[in-house]
C-alpha positions as CSV (number, residue, x, y, z in Angstrom):
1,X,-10.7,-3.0,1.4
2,X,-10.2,-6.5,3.2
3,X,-10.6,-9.4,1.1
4,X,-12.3,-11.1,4.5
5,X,-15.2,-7.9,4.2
6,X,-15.4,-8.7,0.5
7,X,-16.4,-12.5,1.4
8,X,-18.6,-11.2,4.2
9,X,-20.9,-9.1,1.0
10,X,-21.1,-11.9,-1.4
11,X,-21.9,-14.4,1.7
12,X,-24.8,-11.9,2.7
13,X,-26.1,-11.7,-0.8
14,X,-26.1,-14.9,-1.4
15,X,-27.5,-15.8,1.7
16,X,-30.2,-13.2,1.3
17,X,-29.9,-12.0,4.9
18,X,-27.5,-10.9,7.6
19,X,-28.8,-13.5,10.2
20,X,-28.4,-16.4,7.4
21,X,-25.0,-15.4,6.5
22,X,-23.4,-14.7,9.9
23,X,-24.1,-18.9,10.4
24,X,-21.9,-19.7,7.4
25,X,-18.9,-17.2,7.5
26,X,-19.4,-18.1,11.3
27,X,-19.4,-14.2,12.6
28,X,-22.3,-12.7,15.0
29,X,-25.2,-10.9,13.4
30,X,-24.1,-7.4,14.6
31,X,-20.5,-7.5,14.0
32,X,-21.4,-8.5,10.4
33,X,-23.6,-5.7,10.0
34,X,-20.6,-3.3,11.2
35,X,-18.5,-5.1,8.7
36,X,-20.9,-4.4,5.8
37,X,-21.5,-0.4,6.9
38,X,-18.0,-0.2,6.9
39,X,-17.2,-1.9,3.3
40,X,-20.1,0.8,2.1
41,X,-18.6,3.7,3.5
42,X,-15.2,2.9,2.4
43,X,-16.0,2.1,-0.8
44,X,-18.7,5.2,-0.4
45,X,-22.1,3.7,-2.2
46,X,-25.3,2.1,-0.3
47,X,-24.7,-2.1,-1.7
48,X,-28.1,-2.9,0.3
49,X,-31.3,-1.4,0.1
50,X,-32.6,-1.9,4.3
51,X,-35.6,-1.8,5.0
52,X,-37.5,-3.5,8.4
53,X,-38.3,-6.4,7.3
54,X,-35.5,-7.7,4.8
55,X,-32.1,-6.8,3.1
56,X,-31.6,-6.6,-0.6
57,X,-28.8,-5.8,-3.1
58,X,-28.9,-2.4,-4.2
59,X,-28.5,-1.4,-8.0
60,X,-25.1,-0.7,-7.3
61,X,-24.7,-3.8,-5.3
62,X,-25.6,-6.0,-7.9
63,X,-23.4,-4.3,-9.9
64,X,-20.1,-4.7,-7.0
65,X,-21.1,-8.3,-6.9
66,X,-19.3,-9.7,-9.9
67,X,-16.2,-8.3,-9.0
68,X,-16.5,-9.0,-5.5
69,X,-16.5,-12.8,-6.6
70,X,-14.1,-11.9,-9.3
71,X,-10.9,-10.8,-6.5
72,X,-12.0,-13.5,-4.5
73,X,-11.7,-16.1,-7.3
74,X,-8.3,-14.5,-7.9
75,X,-6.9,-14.4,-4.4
76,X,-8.3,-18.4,-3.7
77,X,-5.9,-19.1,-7.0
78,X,-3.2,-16.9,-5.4
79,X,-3.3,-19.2,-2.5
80,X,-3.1,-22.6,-4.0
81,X,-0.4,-21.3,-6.6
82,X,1.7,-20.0,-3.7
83,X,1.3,-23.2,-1.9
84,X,1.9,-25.2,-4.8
85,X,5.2,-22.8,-5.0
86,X,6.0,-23.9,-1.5
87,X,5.8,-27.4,-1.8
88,X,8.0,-26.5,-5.4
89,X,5.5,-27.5,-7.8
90,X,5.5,-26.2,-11.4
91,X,2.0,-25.5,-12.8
92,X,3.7,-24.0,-15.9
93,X,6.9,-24.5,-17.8
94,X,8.7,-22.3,-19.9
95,X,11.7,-24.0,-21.8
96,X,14.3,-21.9,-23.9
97,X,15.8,-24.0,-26.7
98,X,17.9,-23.2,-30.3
99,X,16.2,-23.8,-33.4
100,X,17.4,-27.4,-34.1
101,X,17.0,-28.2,-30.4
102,X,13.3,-27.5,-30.5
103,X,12.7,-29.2,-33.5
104,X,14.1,-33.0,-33.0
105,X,14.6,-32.9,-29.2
106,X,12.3,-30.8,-27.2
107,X,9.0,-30.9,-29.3
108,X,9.5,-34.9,-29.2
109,X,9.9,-34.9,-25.5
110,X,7.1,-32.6,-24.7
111,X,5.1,-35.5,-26.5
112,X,6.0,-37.6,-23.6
113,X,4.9,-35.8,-21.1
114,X,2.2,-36.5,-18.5
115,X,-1.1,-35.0,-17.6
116,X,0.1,-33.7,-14.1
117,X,3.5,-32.4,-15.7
118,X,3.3,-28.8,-15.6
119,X,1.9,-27.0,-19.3
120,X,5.1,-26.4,-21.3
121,X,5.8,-23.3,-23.9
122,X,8.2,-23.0,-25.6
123,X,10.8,-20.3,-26.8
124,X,13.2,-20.1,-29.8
125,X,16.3,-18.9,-29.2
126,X,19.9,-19.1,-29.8
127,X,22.3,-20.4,-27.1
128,X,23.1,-16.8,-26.0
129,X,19.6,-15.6,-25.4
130,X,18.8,-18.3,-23.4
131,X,20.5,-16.9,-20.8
132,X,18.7,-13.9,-21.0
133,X,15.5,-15.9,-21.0
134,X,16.2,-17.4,-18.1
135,X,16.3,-14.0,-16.6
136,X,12.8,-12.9,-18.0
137,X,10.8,-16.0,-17.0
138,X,11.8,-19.4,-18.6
139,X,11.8,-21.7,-16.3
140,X,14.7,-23.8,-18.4
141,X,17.4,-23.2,-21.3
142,X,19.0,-25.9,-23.6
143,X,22.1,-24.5,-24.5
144,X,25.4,-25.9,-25.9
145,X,27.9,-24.9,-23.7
146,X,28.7,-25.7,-20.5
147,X,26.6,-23.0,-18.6
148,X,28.7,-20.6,-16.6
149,X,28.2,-20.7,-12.8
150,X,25.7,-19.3,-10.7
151,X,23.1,-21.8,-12.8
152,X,22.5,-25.0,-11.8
153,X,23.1,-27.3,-14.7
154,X,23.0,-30.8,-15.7
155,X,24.0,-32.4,-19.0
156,X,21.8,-33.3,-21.4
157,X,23.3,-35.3,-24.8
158,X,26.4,-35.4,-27.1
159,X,25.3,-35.5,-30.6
160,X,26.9,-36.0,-34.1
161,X,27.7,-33.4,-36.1
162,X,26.3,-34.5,-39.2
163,X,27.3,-34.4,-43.3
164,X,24.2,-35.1,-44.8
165,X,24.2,-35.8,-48.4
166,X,21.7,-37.6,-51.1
167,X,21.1,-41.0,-51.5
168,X,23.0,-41.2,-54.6
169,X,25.8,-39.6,-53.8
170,X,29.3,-41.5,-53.7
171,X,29.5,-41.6,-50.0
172,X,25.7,-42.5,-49.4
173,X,27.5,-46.1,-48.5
174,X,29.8,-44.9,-46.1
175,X,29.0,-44.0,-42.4
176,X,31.9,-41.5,-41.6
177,X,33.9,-38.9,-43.4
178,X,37.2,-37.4,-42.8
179,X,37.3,-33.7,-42.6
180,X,39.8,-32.9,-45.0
181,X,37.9,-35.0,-47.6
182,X,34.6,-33.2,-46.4
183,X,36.6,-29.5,-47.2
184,X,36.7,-30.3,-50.8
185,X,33.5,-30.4,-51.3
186,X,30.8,-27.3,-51.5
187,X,29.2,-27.0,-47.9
188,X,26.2,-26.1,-47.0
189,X,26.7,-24.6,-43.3
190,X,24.7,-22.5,-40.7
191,X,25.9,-18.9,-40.2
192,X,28.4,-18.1,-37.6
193,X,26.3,-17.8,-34.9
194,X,25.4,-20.7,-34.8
195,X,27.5,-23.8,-32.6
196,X,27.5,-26.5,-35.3
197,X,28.9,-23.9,-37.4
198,X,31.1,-23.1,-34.5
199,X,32.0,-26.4,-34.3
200,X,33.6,-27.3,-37.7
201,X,35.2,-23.6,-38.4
202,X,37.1,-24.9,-35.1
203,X,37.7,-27.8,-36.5
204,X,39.2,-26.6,-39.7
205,X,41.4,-24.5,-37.6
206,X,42.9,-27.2,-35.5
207,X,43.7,-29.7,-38.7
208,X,44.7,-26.7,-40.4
209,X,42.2,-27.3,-43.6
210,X,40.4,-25.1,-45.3
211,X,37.3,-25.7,-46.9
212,X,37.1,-24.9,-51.0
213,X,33.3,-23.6,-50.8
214,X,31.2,-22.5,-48.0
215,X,27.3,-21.5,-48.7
216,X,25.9,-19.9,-45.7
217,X,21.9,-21.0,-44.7
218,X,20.0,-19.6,-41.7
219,X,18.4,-22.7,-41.6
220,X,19.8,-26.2,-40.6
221,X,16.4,-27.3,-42.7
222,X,17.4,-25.0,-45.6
223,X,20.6,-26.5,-45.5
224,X,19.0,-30.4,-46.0
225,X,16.8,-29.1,-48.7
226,X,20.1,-28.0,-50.7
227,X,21.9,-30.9,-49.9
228,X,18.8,-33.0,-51.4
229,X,18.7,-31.0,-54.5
230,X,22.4,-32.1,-55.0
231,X,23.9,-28.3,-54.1
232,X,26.6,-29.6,-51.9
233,X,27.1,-31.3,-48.8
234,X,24.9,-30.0,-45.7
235,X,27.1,-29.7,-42.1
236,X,24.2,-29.7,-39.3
237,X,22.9,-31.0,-36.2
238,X,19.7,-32.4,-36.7
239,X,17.9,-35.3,-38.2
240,X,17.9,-36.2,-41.2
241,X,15.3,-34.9,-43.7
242,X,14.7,-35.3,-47.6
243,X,15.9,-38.5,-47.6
244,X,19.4,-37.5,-47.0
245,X,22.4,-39.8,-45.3
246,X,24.6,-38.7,-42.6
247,X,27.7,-39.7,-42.4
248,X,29.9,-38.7,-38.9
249,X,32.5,-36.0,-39.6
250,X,35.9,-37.3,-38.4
251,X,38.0,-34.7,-37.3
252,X,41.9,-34.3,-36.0
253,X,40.5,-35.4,-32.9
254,X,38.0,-37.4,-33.4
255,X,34.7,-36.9,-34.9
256,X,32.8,-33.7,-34.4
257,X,30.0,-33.5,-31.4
258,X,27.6,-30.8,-30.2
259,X,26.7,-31.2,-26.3
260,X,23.4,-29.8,-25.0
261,X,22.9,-28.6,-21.5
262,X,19.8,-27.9,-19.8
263,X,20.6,-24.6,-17.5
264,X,17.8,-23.0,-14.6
265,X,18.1,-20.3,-11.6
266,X,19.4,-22.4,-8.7
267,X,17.2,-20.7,-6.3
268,X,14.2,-21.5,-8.6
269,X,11.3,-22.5,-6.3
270,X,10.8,-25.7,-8.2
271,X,14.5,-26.2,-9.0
272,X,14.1,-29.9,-7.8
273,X,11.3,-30.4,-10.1
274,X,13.6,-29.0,-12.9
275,X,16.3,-30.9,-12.2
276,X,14.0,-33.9,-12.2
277,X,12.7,-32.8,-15.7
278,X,16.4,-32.2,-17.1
279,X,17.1,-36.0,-16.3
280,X,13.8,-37.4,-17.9
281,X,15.1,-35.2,-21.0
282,X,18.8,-37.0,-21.0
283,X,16.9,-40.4,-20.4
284,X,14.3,-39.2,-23.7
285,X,17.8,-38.7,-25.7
286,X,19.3,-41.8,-24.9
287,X,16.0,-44.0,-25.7
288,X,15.7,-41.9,-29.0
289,X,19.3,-41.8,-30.3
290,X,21.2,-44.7,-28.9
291,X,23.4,-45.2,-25.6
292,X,26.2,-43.3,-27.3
293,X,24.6,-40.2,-27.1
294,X,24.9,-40.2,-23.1
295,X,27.0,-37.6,-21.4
C-alpha cells in the first residue's frame, strides 16, 4: 500500500467525486480510478459504492477513512521531523544528570529556556549511568568526570565542595575550613558512590587524615537536614538548604572542587545544537555562582 494511493482515497472522498479529485491531486480521471481499484483489491474490500451517476464511501470506506488520514498525518510529521533532523534541529531533549546536578543546576537552567528550544526531560542518574543513557536515547549527560573519548564533551563548572553547618555553630563566621579540622568532627557524607563522597575519601587519603565519625546519607538533602538539626557537619555539593552555612573545605592541595561535564554522541544529528546548549549551560553557571566557578 502506497502512501500516494492512500492520499488519492481520502482526496476522492473528500472531493466527493473522481473527476473533482483528479484536479487537486493533479492526476487524470482514469488513471485515478485504476489507482483506487487497485488500493480495493489490495486491500481486498469495495471502499466506494459505484453506481452511474455518483461515487460514494462504502460502509467499510468510511470506516478505512480515519486511518487513511491517520498514516498520512503520521508520515507528513515523519517528513518535517526528518528535515528538521537534517538541518540538525532538536524538537526534543533528553538530558541525563546526578541527583544534586538536577536539582540546583539543570532544573534552574531549563527555567531559562526559550519557546523554540527543544522540550527538555529529564533523567536522574548517577555519573555512571549516564553513559549508558546516552546509549538508550538522551540526548545529553552531566557527569563529573572528564568523559572518556569517542564523546564529544565540553566543560561545564567547577564547584565547591561544601561543609555545611548551622547558623550557630562555631564556624558559622568562618568561610573555609581545613580538612584535618573538618575530620574531627561527626560528618554527614553521601555513600560511596557518589563523587563528592569520592572527593573527600581522596582527600583524606592524600593528607593522610582520617575522619573520627562518618554517617552515611543517600541523600545530599538528607545530609542538610542533619546538619540543621545539629547531627554533625554535612560534606555535599549543593546549595545550601535549612539555613545552613558553607564553609569551603581546604584540602592538602587546595580546597576541594567537583567539575561537571556535559557529554553527547559525536555523530548526534544535532550535535551542534548540543554543543551550543552545553555552552549556554556553562554561561547559566557562571551568572548563577560567580566567575570562579568557570572551567
Amino acid at each position: 500500500m502506497e502512501l500516494r494511493t492512500l492520499g488519492y482515497f481520502v482526496a476522492v472522498a473528500e472531493a466527493g467525486s473522481v473527476s473533482a479529485a483528479a484536479g487537486v491531486v493533479h492526476v487524470t480521471q482514469p488513471a485515478l480510478s485504476r489507482q483506487l481499484r487497485q488500493l480495493e483489491t489490495e486491500l481486498g474490500v469495495d471502499l466506494f459504492s459505484r453506481s452511474a451517476s455518483r461515487l460514494q464511501l462504502s460502509a467499510a470506506g468510511r470506516e478505512f477513512l480515519p486511518h487513511a488520514r491517520d498514516v498520512l498525518r503520521r508520515a507528513d510529521a515523519a517528513r518535517t521531523a526528518a528535515r528538521s533532523y537534517a538541518a540538525g534541529r532538536l524538537e526534543s531533549l533528553t538530558i541525563a544528570a546526578p541527583t544534586t546536578t538536577l536539582t540546583d543546576v539543570i532544573a534552574p537552567f531549563l527555567a531559562t529556556l526559550h519557546a523554540d528550544d527543544p522540550m527538555p526531560t529529564v533523567l536522574e542518574s548517577d555519573p555512571h549511568e549516564a553513559y549508558a543513557a546516552l546509549r538508550h536515547g538522551a540526548d545529553l549527560a552531566i557527569v563529573t568526570e572528564a568523559p572518556r573519548p569517542p564523546l564529544a564533551s565540553a566543560a561545564i563548572a567547577v564547584l565547591p565542595v561544601w561543609a555545611f553547618v548551622p547558623a550557630d555553630h562555631p564556624w558559622a563566621a568562618h568561610d573555609a575550613v581545613r580538612l584535618r579540622a573538618l575530620a574531627e568532627e561527626t560528618l554527614l557524607v553521601l555513600t560511596p558512590e557518589f563523587r563528592p563522597r569520592q572527593i573527600l575519601d581522596l582527600a583524606l587519603d592524600r593528607a593522610a587524615v582520617s575522619a573520627g565519625s562518618m554517617v552515611e546519607c543517600s541523600n545530599p538533602q538528607v545530609a542538610q537536614a542533619l546538619a540543621a538539626a545539629g547531627r554533625g557537619v554535612a560534606v555535599v555539593t549543593d546549595d545550601p538548604r535549612f539555613g545552613l552555612h558553607g564553609l569551603e573545605v581546604q584540602g592538602r592541595d587546595g580546597p576541594l572542587r567537583i567539575e561537571l561535564f556535559a557529554a553527547w554522541e559525536p555523530e548526534h544529528h544535532a550535535a551542534d545544537t548540543l554543543e551550543s546548549l552545553a555552552v549556554r549551560l556553562r554561561d547559566f553557571c557562571v551568572e548563577r555562582y560567580g566567575a570562579d566557578v568557570a572551567p
